[in-house]
C-alpha positions in Angstrom: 3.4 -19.7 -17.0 0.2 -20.9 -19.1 0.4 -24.3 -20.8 0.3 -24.0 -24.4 0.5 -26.8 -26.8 -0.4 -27.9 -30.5 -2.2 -30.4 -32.1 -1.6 -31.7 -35.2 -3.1 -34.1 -37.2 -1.5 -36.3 -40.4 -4.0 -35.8 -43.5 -4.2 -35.5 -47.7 -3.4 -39.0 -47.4 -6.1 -39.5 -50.5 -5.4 -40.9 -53.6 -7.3 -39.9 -57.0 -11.1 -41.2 -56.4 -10.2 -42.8 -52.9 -10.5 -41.2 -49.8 -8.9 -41.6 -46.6 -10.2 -39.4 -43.7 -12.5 -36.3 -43.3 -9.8 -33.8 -43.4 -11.8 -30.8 -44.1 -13.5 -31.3 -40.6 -9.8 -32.1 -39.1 -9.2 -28.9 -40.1 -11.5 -26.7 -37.9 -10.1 -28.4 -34.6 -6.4 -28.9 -35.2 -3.5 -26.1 -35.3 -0.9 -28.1 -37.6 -1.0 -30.6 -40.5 1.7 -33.1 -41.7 0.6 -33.3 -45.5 1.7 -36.8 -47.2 4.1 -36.4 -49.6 3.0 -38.5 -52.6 5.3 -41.4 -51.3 3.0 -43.4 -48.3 0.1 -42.0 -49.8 -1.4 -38.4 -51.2 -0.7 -36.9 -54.7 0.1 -33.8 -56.3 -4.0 -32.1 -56.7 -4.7 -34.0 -53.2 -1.5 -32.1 -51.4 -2.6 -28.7 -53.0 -6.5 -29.3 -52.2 -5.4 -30.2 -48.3 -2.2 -27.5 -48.3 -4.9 -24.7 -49.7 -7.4 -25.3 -47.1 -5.0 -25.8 -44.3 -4.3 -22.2 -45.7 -7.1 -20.7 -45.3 -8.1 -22.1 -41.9 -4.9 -20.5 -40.5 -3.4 -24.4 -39.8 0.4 -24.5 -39.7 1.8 -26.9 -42.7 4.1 -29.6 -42.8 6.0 -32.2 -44.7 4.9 -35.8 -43.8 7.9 -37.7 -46.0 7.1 -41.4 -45.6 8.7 -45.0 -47.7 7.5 -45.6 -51.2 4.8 -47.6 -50.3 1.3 -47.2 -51.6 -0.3 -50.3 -51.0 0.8 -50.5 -47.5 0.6 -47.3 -46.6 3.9 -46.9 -45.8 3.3 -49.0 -42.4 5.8 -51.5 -43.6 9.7 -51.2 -43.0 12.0 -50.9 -45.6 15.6 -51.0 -45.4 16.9 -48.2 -47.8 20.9 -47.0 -47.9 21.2 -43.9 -46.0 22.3 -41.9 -48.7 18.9 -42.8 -50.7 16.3 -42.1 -47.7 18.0 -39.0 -47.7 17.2 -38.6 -51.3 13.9 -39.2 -50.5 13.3 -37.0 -47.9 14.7 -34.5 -49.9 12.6 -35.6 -53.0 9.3 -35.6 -51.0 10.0 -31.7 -48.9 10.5 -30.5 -52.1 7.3 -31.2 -53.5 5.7 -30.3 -50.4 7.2 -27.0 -50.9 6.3 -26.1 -54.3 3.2 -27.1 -53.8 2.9 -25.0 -50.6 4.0 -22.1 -52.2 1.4 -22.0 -55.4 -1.2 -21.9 -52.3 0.5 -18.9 -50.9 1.3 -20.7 -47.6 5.1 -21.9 -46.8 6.0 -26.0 -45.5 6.5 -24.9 -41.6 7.9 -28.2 -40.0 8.3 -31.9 -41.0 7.6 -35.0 -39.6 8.3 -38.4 -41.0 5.8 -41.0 -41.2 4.8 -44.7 -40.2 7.5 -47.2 -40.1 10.3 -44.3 -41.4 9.3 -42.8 -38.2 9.1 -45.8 -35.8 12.8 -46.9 -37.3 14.0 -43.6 -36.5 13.0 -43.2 -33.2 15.0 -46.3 -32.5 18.3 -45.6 -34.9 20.0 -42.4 -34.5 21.7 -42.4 -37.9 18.7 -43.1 -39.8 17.4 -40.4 -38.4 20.3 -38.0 -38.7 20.3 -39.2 -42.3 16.4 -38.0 -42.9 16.8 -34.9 -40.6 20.2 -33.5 -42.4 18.9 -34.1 -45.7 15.9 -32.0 -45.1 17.7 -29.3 -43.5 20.1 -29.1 -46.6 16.4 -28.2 -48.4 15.3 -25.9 -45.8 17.8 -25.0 -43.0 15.0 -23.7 -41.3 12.6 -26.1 -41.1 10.9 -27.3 -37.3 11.7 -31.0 -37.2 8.8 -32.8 -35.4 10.5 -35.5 -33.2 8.9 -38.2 -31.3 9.4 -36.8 -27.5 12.2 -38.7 -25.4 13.2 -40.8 -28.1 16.3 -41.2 -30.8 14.7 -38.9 -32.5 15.3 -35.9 -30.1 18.2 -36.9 -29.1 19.6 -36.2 -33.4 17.8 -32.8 -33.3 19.3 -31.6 -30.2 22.8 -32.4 -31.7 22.4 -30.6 -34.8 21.3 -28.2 -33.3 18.1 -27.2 -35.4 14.7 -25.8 -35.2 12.6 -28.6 -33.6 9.2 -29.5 -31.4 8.5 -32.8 -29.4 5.3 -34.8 -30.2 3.4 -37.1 -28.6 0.3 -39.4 -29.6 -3.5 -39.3 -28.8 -4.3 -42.1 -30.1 -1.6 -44.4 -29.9 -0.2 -46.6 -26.8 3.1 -46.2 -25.3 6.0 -48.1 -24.3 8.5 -47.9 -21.6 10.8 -46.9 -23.6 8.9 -44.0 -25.1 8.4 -45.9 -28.4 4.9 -46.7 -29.8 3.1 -49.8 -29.0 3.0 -51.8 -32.6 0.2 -52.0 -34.1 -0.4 -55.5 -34.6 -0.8 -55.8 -31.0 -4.3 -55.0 -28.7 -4.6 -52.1 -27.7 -2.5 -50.2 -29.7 -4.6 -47.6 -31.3 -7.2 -45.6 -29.0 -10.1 -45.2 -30.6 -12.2 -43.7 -27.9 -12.4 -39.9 -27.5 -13.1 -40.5 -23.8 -10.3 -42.0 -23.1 -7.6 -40.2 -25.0 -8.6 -36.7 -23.8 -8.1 -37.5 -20.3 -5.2 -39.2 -21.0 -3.7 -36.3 -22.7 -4.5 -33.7 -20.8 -2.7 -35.8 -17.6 0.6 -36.5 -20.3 0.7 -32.8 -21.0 -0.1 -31.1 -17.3 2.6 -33.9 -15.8 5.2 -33.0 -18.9 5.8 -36.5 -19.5 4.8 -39.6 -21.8 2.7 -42.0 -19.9 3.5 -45.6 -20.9 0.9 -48.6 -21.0 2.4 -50.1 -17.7 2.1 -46.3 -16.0 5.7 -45.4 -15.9 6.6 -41.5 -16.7 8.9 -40.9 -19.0 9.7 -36.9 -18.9 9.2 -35.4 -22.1 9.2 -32.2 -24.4 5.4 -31.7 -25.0 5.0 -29.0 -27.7 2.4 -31.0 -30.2 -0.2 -33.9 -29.8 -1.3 -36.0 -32.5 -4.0 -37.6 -33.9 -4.0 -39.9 -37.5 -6.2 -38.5 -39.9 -6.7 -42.4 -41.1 -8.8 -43.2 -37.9 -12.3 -44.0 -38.4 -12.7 -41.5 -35.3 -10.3 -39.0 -35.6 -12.8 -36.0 -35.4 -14.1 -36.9 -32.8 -10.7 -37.5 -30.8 -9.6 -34.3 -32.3 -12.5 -32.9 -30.8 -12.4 -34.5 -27.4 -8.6 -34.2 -27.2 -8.8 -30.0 -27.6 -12.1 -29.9 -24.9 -10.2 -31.5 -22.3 -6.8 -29.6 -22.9 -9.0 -26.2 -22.8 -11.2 -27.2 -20.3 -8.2 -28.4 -17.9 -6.3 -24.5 -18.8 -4.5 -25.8 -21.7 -4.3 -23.8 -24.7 -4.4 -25.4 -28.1 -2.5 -22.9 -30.6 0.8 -23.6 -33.3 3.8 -24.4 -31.7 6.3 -22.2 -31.3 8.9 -24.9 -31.7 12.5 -25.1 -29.4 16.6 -25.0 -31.0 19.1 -26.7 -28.4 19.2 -23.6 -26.1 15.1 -24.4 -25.1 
């Protein structure tokens, strides 16, 4: 059977007069966009400017909850009660919603961001906590999981509409977790290397760590931060090597617990 995988790309991560990333071009290469929610970054005429072109350029659309954290961008962890993150997942996939819907287009999937994502692909009950509470909104929903991780292993038990991600830009390690920031290395920022390195992840079905160890994994979408100075060009790079190696970049069509 043909490999098929996505590529998705976090974006309307603007703010008023400030911008953050060339989206519009992100949009002609990628197949799926996790819109910021208003919380880590984005607000309400930025999500409907990003959701209403993602629109029209056929890109799936996605929730990209993330902590209240403007000024850091929603990089730094915060340690919220359960029963509030969930609030604030709810909170945020509601917006993303509404919004969605005055553009004609519907919120696909959702994928949480920065250090709300890195905590929950090491807790399983903060995870469960932000998963349930967007499947009380929209029962559903895809929940984009980082691949081989906590993460999975909370969609898998609840049994919902989910997809496995892995990162084109970001270092891996050995436990399938990203590589924090702070340290070198981290973040790819060359195209050359991150396509090749991809397209090996995705034909071997597994995450490739920074010391080489393979960790099997669910491939289904690959992405790329919207916030990188060279994330079109990555984008770019990353889609020519999964074509040119037989891959074909298109929407995922997502996995429940039987798949």
């Amino acid at each position: 059977m043909a490999l098929s995988v996505d590529l998705n790309a976090d974006m309307g991560e603007s703010f008023g007069p400030w911008t953050m990333g060339d989206d519009t071009s992100l949009l002609d290469v990628i197949t799926s966009a996790n819109v910021a929610c208003g919380y880590h970054a984005g607000d309400p005429d930025v999500m409907y400017q990003t959701m209403s072109l993602a629109a029209k350029a056929g890109v799936g659309i996605g929730a990209h909850p993330g902590f209240p954290d403007l000024q850091g961008f929603g990089r730094r962890k915060m340690h919220v009660p359960h029963a509030t993150i969930g609030n604030m997942v709810r909170y945020q996939l509601g917006a993303a919603q509404a919004i969605a819907r005055a553009t004609g287009a519907e919120v696909r999937h959702l994928k949480l961001h920065g250090a709300l994502a890195n905590m929950a692909s090491v807790d399983a009950d903060l995870a469960k906590a932000c998963y349930e509470a967007a499947l009380d909104v929209a029962p559903d929903i895809f929940i984009m999981v980082l691949a081989a991780t906590a993460m999975e292993e909370v969609v898998r038990g609840l049994g919902c509409n989910w997809c496995g991600e892995i990162f084109a830009d970001r270092a891996y390690n050995d436990d399938a977790t990203l590589v924090d920031r702070s340290l070198p290395g981290a973040v790819i920022h060359d195209p050359a290397v991150a396509g090749h390195r991809i397209l090996k992840m995705v034909q071997s079905g597994a995450v490739i760590t920074e010391s080489g160890k393979e960790i099997p994994a669910a491939i289904d979408t690959i992405c790329l931060h919207g916030d990188t100075p060279s994330a079109v060009l990555l984008a770019k790079a990353v889609r020519q090597c999964l074509e040119e190696g037989g891959v074909a970049v298109q929407k995922f069509s997502g996995r429940s617990t039987t798949t």
